[in-house]
N, C-alpha and C positions, 0 to 999 in steps of 0.2 A: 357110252360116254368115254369121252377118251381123258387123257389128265392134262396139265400146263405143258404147253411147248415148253421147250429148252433153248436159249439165245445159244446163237455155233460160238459166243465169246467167253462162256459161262460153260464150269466143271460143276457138278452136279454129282453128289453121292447119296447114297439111302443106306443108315446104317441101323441096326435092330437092337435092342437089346436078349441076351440069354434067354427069356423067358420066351421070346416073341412075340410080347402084347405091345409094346413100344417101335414104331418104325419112324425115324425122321431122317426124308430127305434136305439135305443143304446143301448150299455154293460152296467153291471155295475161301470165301469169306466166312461161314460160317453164320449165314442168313437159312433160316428154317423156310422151307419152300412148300411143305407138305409134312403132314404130322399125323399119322395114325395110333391114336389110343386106343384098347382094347379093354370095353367097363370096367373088368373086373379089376384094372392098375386105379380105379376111382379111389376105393377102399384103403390106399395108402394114404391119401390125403394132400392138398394142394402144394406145399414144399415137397414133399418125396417125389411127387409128379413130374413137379420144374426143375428138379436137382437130375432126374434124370433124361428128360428132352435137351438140356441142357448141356448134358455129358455125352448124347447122342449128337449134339448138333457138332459137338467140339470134335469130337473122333469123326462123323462123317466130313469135316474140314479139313482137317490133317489128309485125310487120305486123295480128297479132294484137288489137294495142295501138290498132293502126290504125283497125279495123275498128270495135272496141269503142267507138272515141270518134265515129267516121260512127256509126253506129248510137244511141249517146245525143245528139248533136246532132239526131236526125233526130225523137229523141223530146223533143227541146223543152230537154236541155240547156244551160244560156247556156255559151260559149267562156271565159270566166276560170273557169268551174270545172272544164271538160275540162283545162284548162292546172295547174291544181293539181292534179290526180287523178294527171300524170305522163303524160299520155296521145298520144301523137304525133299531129300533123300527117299528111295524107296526104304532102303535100311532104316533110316530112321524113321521114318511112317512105321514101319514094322514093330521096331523096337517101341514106340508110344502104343500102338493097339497093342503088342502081347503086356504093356506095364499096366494099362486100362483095363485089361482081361481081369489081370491078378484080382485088381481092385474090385470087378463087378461083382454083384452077389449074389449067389444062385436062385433060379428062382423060386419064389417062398411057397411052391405047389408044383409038385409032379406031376398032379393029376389034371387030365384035360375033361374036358363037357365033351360029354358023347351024342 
C-alpha cells in the first residue's frame, strides 16, 4: 500500500515528537495530511493528545514554510518578496524548532516493548 500523493504545488513535512509515538505529517499551511498515534500516547488523555498533534502540526509548518522559501529562492525568487509571502528564514525555522525542543517534554518512559 503506498500512502497520499503529494501535489508538485504543496511542501509537505513529517515531524515526530521525542518519544516517537507521535508522527504528523503537514503542509505548509499547517493542514495535518497524515497522523500516526502510537496506543500507548491513548493513556494521556484527549487534550494532552490534541495539545501535542497540534504542536506537531505547528513545527512540521514552519519548517515546511522553510523548505518552500529554499526552494523558490533557488528558483530565482528575489528575498523581499519570500519576506512578504510570510515565508521563514532557514535561521529562523531553526531558532523556532531548538525553542520548541526546550519546550518538549521528555518522554514519560524510557522503556520500549520488546
Amino acid at each position: 500500500m503506498t500512502g497520499p500523493e503529494q501535489p508538485a504545488n504543496v511542501t509537505m513535512v513529517t515531524s515526530t515528537n521525542r518519544a516517537g509515538t507521535i508522527s504528523v505529517r503537514a503542509t505548509d499551511q499547517g493542514l495535518p495530511v497524515d497522523v500516526r498515534i502510537d496506543k500507548r500516547e491513548l493513556r494521556f488523555g484527549a487534550q494532552a493528545l490534541a495539545d501535542e498533534v497540534l504542536r506537531l502540526c505547528q513545527r512540521a509548518a514552519v519548517e515546511a514554510r522553510a523548505r518552500r522559501r529554499d526552494e523558490l529562492a533557488a528558483a530565482g525568487v528575489p528575498p523581499d518578496v519570500l519576506d512578504r509571502l510570510g515565508l521563514p528564514t532557514r535561521d529562523v525555522a531553526d531558532a523556532r524548532y531548538d525553542a520548541d525542543e526546550e519546550q518538549d517534554t521528555a518522554p514519560t518512559s524510557w522503556m520500549r516493548p520488546i
